[in-house]
Structure formats: C-alpha cells, structure tokens
N, CA, C, O and CB atoms as a CASP TS submission, in Angstrom:
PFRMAT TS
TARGET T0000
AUTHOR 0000-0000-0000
METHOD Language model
MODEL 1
PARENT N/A
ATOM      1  N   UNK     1     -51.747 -36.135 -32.835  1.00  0.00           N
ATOM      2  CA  UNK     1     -50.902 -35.658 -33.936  1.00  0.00           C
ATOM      3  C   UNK     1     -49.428 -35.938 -33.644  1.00  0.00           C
ATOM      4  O   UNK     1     -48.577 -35.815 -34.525  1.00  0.00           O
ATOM      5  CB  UNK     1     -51.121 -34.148 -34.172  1.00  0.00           C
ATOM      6  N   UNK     2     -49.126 -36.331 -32.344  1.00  0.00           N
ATOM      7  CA  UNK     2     -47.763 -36.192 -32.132  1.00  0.00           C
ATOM      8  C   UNK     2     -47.344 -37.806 -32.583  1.00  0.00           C
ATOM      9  O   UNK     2     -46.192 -38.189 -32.378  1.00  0.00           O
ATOM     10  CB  UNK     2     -47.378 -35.651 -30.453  1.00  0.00           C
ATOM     11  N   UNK     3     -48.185 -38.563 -33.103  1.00  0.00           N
ATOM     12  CA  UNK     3     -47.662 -40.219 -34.021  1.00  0.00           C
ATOM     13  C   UNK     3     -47.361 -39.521 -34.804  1.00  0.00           C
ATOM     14  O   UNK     3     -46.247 -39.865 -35.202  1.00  0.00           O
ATOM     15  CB  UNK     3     -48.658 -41.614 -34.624  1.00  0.00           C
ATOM     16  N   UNK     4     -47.851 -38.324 -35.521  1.00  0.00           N
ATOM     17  CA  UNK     4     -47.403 -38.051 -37.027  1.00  0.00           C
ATOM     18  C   UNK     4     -46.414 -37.390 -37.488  1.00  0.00           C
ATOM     19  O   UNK     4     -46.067 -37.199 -38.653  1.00  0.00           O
ATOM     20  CB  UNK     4     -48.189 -37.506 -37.649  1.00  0.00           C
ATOM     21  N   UNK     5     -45.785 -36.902 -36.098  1.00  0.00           N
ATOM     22  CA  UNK     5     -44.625 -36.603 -36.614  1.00  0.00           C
ATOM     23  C   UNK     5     -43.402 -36.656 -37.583  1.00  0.00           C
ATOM     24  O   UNK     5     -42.777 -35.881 -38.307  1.00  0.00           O
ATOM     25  CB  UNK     5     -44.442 -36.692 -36.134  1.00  0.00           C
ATOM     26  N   UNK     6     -43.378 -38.437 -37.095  1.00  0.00           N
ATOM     27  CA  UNK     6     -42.292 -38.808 -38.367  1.00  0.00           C
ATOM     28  C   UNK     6     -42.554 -38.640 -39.041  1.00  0.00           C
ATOM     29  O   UNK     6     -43.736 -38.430 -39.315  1.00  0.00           O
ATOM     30  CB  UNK     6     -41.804 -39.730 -38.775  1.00  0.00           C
ATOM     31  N   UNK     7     -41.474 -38.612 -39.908  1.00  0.00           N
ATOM     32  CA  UNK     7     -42.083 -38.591 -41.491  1.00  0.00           C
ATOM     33  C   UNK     7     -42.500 -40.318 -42.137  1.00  0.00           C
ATOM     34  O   UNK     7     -43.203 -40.392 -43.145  1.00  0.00           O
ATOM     35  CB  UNK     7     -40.604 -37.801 -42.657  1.00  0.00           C
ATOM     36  N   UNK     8     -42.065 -41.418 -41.550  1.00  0.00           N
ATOM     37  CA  UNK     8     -42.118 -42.582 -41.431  1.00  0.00           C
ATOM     38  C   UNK     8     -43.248 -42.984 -41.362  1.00  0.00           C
ATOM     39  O   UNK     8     -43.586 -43.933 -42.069  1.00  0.00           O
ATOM     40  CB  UNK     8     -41.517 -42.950 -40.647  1.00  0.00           C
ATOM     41  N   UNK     9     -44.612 -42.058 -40.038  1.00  0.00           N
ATOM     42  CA  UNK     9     -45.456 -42.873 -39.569  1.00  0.00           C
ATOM     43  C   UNK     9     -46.219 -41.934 -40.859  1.00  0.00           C
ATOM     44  O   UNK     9     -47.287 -42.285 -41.361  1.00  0.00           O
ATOM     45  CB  UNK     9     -45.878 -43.000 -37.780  1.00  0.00           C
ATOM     46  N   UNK    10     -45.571 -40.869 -41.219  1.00  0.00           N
ATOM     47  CA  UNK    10     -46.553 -40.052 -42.292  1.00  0.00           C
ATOM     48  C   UNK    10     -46.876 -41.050 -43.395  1.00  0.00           C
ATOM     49  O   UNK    10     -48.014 -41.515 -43.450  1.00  0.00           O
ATOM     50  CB  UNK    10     -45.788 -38.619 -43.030  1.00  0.00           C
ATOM     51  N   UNK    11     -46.161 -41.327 -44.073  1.00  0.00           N
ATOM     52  CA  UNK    11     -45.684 -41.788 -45.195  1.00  0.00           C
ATOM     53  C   UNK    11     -46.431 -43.192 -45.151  1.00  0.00           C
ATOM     54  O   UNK    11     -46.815 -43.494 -46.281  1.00  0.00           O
ATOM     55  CB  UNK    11     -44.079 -41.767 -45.264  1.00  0.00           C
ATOM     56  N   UNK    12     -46.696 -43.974 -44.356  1.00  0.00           N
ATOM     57  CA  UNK    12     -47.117 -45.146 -43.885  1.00  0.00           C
ATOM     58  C   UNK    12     -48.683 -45.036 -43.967  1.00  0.00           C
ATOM     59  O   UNK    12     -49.545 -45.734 -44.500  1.00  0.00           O
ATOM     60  CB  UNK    12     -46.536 -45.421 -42.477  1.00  0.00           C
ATOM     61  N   UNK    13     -48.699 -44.135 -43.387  1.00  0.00           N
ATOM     62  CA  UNK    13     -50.211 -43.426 -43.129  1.00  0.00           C
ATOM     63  C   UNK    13     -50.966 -43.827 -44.203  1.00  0.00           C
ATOM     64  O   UNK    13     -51.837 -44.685 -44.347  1.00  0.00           O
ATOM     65  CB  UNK    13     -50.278 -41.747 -43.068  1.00  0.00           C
ATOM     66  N   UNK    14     -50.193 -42.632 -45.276  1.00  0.00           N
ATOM     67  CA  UNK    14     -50.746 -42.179 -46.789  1.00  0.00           C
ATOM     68  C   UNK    14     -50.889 -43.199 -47.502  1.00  0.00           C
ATOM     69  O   UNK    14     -51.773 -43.342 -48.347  1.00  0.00           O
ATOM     70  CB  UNK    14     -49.895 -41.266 -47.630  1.00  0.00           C
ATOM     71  N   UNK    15     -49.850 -44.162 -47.159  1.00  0.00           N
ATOM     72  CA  UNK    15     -49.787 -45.550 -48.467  1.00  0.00           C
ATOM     73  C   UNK    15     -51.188 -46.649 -47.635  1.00  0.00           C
ATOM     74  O   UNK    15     -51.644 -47.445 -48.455  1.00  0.00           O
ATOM     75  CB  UNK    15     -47.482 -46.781 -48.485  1.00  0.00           C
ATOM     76  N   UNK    16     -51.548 -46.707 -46.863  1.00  0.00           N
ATOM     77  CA  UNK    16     -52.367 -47.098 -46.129  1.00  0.00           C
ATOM     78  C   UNK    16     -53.774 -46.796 -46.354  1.00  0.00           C
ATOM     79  O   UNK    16     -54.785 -47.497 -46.306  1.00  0.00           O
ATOM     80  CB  UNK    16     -51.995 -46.773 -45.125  1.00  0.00           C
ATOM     81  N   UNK    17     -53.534 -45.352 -46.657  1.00  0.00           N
ATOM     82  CA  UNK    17     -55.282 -44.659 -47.124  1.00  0.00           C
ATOM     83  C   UNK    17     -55.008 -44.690 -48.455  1.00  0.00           C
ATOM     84  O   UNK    17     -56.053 -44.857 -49.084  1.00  0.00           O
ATOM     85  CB  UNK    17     -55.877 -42.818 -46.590  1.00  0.00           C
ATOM     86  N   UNK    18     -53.944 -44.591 -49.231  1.00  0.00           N
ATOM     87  CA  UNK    18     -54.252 -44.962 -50.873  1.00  0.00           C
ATOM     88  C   UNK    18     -54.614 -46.187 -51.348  1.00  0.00           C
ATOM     89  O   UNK    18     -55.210 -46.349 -52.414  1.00  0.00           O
ATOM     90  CB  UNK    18     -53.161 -44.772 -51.689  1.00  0.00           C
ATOM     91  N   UNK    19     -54.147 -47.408 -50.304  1.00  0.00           N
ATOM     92  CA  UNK    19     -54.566 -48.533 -50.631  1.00  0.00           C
ATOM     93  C   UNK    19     -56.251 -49.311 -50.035  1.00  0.00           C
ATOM     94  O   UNK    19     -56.695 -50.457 -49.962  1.00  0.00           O
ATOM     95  CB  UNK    19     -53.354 -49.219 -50.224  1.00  0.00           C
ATOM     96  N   UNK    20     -56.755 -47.939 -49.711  1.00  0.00           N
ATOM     97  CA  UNK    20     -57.648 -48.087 -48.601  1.00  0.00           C
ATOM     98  C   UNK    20     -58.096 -49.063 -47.460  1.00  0.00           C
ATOM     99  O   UNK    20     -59.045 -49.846 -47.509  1.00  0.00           O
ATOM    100  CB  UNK    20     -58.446 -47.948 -49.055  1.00  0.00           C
ATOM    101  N   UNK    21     -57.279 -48.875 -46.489  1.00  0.00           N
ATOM    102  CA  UNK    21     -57.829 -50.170 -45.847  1.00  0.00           C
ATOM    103  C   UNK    21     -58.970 -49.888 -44.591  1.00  0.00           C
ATOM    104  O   UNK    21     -58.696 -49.282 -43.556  1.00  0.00           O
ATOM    105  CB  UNK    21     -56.472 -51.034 -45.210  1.00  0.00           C
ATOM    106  N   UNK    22     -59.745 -50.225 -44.785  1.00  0.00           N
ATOM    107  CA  UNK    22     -60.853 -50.479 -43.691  1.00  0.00           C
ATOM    108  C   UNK    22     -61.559 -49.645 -43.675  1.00  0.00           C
ATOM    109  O   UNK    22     -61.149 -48.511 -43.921  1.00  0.00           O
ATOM    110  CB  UNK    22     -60.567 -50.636 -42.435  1.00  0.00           C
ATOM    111  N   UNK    23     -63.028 -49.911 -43.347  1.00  0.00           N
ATOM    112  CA  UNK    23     -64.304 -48.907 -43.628  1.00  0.00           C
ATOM    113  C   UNK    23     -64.135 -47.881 -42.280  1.00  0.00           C
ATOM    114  O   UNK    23     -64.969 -47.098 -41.824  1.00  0.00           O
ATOM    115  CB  UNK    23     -66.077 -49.867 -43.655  1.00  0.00           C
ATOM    116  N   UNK    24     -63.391 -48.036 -42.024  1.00  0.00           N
ATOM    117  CA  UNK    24     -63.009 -46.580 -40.682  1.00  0.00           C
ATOM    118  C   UNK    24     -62.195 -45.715 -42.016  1.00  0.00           C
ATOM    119  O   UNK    24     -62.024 -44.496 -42.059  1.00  0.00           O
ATOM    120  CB  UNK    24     -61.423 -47.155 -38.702  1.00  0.00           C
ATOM    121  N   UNK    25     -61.910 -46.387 -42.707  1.00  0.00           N
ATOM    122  CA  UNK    25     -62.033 -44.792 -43.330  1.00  0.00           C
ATOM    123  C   UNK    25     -62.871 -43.808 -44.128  1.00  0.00           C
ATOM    124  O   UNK    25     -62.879 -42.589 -44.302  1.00  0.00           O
ATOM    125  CB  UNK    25     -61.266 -44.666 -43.960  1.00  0.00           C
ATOM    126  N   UNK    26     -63.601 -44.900 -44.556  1.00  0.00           N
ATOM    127  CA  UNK    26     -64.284 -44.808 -45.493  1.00  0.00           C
ATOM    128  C   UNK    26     -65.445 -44.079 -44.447  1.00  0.00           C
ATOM    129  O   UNK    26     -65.953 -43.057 -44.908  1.00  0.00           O
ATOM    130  CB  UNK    26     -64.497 -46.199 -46.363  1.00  0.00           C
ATOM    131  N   UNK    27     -65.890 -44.492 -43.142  1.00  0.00           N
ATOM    132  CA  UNK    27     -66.576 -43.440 -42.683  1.00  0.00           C
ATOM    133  C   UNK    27     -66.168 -42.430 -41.777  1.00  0.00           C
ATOM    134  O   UNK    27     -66.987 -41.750 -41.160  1.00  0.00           O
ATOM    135  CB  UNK    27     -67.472 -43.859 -42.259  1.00  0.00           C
ATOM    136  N   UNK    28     -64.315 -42.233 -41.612  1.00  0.00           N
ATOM    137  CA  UNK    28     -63.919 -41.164 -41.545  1.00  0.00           C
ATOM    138  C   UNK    28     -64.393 -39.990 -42.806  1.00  0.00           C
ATOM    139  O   UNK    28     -64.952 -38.979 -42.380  1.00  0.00           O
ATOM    140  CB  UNK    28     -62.607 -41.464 -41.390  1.00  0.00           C
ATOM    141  N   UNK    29     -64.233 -40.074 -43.973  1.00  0.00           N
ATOM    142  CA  UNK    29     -64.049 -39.633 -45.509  1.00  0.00           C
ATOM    143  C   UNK    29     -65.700 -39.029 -45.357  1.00  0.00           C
ATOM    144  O   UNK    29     -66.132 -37.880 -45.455  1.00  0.00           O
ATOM    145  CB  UNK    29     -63.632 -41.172 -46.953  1.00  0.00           C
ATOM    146  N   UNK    30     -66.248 -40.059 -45.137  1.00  0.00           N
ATOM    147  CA  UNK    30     -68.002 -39.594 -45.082  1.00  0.00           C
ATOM    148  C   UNK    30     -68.633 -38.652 -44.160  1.00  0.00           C
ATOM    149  O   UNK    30     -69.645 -37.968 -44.314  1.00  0.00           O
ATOM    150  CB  UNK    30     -68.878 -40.762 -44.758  1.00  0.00           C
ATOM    151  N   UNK    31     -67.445 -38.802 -42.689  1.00  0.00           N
ATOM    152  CA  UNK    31     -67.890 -37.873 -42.172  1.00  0.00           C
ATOM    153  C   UNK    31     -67.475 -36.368 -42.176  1.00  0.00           C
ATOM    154  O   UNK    31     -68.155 -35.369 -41.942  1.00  0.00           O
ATOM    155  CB  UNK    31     -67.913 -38.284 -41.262  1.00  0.00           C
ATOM    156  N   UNK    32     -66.260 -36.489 -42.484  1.00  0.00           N
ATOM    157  CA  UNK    32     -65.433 -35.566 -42.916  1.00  0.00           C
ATOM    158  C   UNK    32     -66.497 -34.969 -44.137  1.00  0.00           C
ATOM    159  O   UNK    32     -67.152 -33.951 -43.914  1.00  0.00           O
ATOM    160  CB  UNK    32     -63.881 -36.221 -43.361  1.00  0.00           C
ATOM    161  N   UNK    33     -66.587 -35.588 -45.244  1.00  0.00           N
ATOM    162  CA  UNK    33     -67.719 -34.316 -46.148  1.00  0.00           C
ATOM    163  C   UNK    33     -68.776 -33.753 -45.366  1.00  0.00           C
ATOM    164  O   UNK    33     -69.012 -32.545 -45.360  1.00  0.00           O
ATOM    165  CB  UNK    33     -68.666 -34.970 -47.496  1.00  0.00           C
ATOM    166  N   UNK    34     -69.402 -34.575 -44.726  1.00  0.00           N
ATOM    167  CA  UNK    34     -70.427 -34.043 -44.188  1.00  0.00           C
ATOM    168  C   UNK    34     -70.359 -32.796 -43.146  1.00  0.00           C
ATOM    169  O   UNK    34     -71.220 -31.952 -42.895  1.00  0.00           O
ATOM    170  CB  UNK    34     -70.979 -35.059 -43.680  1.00  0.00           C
ATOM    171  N   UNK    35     -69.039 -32.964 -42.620  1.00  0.00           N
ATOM    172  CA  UNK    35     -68.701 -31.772 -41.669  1.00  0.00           C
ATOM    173  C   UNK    35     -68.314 -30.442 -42.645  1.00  0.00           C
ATOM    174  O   UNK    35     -68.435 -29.240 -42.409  1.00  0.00           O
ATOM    175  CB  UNK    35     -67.303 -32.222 -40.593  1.00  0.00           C
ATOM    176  N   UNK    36     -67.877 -31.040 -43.655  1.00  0.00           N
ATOM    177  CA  UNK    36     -66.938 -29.540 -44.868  1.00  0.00           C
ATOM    178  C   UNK    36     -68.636 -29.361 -45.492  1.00  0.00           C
ATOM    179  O   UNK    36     -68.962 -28.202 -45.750  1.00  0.00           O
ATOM    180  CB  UNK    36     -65.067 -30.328 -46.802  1.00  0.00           C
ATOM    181  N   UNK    37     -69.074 -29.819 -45.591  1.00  0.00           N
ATOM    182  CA  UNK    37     -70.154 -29.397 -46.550  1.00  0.00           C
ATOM    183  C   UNK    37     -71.177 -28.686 -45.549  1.00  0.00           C
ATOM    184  O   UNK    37     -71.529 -27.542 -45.837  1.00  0.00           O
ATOM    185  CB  UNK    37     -70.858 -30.743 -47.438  1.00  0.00           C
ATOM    186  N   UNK    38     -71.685 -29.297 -44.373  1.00  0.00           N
ATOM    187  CA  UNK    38     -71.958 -28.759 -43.725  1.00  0.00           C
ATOM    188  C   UNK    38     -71.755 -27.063 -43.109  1.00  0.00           C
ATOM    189  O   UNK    38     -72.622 -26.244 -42.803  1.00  0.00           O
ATOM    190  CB  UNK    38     -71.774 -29.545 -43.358  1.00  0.00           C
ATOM    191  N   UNK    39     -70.228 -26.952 -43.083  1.00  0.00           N
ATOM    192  CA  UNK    39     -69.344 -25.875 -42.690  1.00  0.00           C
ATOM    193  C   UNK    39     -69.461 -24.804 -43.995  1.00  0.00           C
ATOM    194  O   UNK    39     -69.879 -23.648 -43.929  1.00  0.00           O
ATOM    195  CB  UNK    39     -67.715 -26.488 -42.387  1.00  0.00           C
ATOM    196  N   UNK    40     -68.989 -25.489 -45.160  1.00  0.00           N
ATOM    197  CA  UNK    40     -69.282 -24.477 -45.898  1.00  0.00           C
ATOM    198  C   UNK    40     -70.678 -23.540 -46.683  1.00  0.00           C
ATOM    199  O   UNK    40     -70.707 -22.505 -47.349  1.00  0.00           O
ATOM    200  CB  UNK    40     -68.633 -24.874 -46.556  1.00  0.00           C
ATOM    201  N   UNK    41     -71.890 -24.643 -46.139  1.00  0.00           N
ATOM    202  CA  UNK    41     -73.396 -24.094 -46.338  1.00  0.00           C
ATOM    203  C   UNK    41     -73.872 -22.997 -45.207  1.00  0.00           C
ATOM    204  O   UNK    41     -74.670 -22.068 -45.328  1.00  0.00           O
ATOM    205  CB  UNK    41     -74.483 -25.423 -46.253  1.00  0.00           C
ATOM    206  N   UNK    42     -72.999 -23.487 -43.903  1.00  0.00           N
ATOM    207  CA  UNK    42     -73.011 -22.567 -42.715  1.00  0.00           C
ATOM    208  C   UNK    42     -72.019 -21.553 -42.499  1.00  0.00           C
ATOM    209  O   UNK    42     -72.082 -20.829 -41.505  1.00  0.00           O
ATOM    210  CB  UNK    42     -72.968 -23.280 -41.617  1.00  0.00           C
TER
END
C-alpha cells in the first residue's frame, strides 16, 4: 500500500483499471467477488 500513496500512482492506478488492462484483473475482480460473496453468505 505504501506505492499508493501518491496521489499520482493513485490516479494512474484507476485510469489503468477503467481502461482495463490485463486479465490480472479481471481475475483479481473474480476473485475478489468470490471472497465478498463468500464473506457475506458466511
């Protein structure tokens, strides 16, 4: 977390996942539901 400090590397970040690039996110995103959905049935 401490890259994310800036507001620079923030901002970079975001325009990066809005433009989606690369299936690492896409199975970040997938795993991520699966953990919230998971979490919230448990």
């Amino acid at each position: 977390m401490a890259g994310f400090s800036s507001k620079g590397q923030l901002q970079r970040h975001s325009s990066l996942v809005r433009q989606g690039a690369g299936g690492v996110r896409r199975r970040g995103q997938a795993a991520m539901r699966r953990r919230s959905s998971g979490c919230g049935r448990a």
